[in-house]
N, C-alpha and C positions, 0 to 999 in steps of 0.2 A: 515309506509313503508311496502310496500306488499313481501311475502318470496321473489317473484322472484327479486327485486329492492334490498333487504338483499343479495341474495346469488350473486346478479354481483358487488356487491360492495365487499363481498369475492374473490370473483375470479378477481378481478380487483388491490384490495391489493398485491394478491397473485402475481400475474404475475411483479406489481413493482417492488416485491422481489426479482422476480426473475431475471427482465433484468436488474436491477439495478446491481447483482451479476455478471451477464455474462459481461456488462459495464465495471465494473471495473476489471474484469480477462481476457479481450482483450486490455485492458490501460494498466493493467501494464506488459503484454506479449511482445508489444509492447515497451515500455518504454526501459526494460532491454536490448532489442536485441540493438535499435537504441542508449544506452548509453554506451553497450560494443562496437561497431563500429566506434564511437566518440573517446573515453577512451581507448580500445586498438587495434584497427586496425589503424585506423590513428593515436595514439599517440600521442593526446593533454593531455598538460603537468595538465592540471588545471581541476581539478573537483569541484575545489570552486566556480571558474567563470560561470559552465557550470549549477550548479544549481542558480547563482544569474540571467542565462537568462533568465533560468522557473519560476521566481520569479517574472522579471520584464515582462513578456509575460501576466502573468497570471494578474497583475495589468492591463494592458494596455486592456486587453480583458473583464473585470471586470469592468471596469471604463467606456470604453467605453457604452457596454450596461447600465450600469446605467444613464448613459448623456440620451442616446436613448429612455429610461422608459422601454428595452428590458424584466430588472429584477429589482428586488429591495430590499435594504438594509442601514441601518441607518446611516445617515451621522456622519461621526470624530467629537469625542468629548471624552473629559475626561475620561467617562464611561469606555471607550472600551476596555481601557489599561486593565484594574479590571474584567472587563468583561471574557476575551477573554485568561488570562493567567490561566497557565503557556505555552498553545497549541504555541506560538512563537516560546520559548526556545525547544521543543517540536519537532518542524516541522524542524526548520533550524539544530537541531543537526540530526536529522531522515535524511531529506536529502544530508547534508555534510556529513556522514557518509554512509548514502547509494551508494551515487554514487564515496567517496573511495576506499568500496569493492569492487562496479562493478568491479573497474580500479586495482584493485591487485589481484583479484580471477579469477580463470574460471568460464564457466556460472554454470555446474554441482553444485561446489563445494560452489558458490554463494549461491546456489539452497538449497542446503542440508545444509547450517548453518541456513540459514533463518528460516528452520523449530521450530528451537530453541523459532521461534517471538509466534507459538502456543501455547509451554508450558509455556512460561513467559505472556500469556495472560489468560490463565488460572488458574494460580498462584496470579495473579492480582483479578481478577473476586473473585478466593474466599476468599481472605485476605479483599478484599475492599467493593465487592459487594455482600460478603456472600452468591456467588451462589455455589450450588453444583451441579456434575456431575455423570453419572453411570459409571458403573467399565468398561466396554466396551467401549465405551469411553479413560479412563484413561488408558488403555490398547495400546487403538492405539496411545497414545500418546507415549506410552514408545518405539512401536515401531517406530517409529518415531523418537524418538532420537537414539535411538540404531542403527539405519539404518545412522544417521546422524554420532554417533561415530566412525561407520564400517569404512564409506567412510574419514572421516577427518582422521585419525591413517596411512591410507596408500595413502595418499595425497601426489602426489611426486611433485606434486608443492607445496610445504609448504609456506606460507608468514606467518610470527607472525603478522604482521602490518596488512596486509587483513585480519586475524581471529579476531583480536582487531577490529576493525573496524565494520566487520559484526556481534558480540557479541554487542556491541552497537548500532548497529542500531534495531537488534532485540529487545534488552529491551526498545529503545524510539519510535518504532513503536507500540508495545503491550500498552505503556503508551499513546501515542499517540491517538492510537483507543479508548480506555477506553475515555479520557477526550473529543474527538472530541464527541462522542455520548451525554456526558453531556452536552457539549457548545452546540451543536444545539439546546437544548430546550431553551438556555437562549433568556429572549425576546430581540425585536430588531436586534440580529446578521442574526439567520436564517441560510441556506447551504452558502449562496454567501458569507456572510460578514463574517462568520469564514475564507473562502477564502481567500478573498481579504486584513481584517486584520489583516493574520497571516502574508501575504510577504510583508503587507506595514510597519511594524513594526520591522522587521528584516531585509530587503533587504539593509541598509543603514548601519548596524554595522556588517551585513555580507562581503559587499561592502569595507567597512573599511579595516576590517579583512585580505579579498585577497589581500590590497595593502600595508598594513604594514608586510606583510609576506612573501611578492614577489611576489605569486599566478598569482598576477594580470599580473606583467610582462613579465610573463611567454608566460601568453594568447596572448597578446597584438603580441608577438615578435616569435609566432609559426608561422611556414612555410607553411603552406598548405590553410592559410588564404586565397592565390588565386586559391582553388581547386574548381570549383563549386560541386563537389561531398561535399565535407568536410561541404562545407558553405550549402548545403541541409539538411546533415544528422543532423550538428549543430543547424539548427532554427528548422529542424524537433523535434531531442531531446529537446529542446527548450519550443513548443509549449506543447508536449507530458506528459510534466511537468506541465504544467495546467489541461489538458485533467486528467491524474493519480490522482493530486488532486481531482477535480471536481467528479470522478468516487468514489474515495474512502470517503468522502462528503458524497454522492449520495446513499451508500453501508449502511453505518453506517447510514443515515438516515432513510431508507424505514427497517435495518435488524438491528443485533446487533452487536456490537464491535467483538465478537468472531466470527460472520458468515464472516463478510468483512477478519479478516484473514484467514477464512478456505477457500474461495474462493481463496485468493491469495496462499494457499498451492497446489486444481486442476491446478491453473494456472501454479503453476511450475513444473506440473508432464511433460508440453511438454518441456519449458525452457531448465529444467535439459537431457532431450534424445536429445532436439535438437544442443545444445551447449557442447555436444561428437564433432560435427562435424561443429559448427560455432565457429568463436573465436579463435581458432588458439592457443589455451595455454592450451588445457586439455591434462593432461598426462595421458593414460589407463591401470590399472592395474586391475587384476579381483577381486580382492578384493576390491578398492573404485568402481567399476562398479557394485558388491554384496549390499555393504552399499546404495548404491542411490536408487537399485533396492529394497530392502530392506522398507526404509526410503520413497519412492513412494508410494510403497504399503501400509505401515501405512496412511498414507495423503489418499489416497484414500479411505481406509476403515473408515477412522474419517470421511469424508466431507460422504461418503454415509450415515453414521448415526446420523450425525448433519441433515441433509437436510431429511432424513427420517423422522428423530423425530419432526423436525420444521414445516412439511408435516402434520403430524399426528394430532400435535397441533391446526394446523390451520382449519382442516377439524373439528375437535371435536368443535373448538371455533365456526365455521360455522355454523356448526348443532346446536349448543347450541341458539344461536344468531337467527336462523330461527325460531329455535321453541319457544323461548319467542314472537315473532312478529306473528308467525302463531295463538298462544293460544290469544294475542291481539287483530286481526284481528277475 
């Protein structure tokens, strides 16, 4: 391989990296607006149902293209189950708990517990995966929760049940990331088939779930079912449940479990200013509007020096990798 055929195949890596990051921080930007608008503007009762759409969206979008030869991925068999766990239990507690906090938090406040999914990812990473990090670094973590504590203490919308809620999603998203990076490499699954058999394995006792506990009837027997607005934003959020998937998939494969959440930390520095004034349930007080502002500003300073340093990496791997082909050649 000739340096220049080396170095666009760097810069070719690179940019994956990079749109694959921006993919999934417009997915899930998107996601959250269109599933507070669902969840609490229009006041659908069920967030079980509304993640079992994106469940069966994501099959029917998945399946299709594989009928087509669109994509490809191993057909059901025994394996899969052994294969592919614990990312199930994984996914469907990550999203039934996600989109309960949407539906009992503001977006802000959404926003600033979530940040919590960074320090429990890197708590993971070094307990599991014996990575370490630099003190600057761990710095902007701390601010980051601090900025997180600021804003929850003077949260005049208090909900226990939405803190519970987003407290758990955070730890099975950070869980989440860590295993979805591992299953990709197992053979056979690949991006799609962790996909597709994570909701084909859960959408059935999820399914269950909603109707042994009402949820279902809930959906079924809400009002707005003849709104063509509701029934838009509905299959929008819907589909968008796939797309988020797919993006975060997508994230974790080309980068690493901890970049796919530092991206989703940039993503919520607009969420959280924007959802002051969408959403319709934030209460303003200058001391939780200090902590976000606060808690921003850490995320920001993390993701500048994750992405500096991953930058840095990449260029030294570059040069490295040129010049063994160059002295080759």
């Amino acid at each position: 391989m000739s340096a220049n055929a080396c170095q666009e195949t760097v810069e070719h890596s690179g940019l994956l990296k990079f749109y694959s990051a921006v993919f999934y921080a417009g997915s899930s930007f998107l996601i959250t607006v269109v599933n507070k608008i669902v969840l609490t503007s229009f006041r659908f009762p069920s967030y079980m149902c509304l993640g079992i759409g994106q469940m069966i969206i994501t099959l029917v979008v998945l399946y299709a293209a594989k009928m087509s030869k669109t994509v490809q991925f191993q057909d059901f068999d025994r394996s899969i189950v052994l294969k592919i766990f614990p990312l199930p239990l994984l996914y469907v507690g990550n999203h039934i708990t996600g989109l309960a906090s949407t539906k009992k938090l503001s977006l802000p406040m959404f926003t600033v517990l979530r940040k919590f999914t960074i320090l429990m990812t890197m708590i993971l990473e070094v307990y599991i995966l014996r990575k370490t990090f630099p003190k600057c670094l761990v710095y902007s973590v701390v601010a980051i929760v601090l900025g997180a504590m600021v804003a929850a203490s003077s949260d005049l919308a208090f909900d226990l049940e939405g803190y519970t809620f987003i407290l758990l999603n955070d730890a099975l998203t950070a869980a989440s990331g860590v295993y979805t990076k591992k299953k990709l490499g197992t053979e056979g699954l690949g991006k799609y088939g962790v996909l597709f058999y994570n909701a084909l394995i859960i959408v059935i006792p999820t399914l269950l779930a909603s109707a042994f506990t009402g949820d279902l009837h809930k959906a079924v027997t809400f009002e707005d079912w003849v709104e063509t607005t509701f029934i838009f934003c509905f299959l929008m959020s819907c589909f968008m449940g796939f797309v988020l998937m797919y993006s975060i998939v997508l994230c974790s494969y080309y980068n690493s479990a901890l970049t796919t959440t530092v991206v989703g930390a940039i993503k919520n520095v607009a969420v959280a200013y924007i959802g002051v004034f969408v959403g319709g349930d934030y209460l303003f007080s200058w001391t939780n509007f200090l902590g976000l502002s606060i808690c921003m500003s850490g995320g920001l300073v993390y993701s500048y020096l994750i992405f500096n340093q991953k930058s840095s990496r990449s260029n030294t791997e570059g040069a490295q990798e040129l010049k063994i082909h160059i002295t080759k050649d």
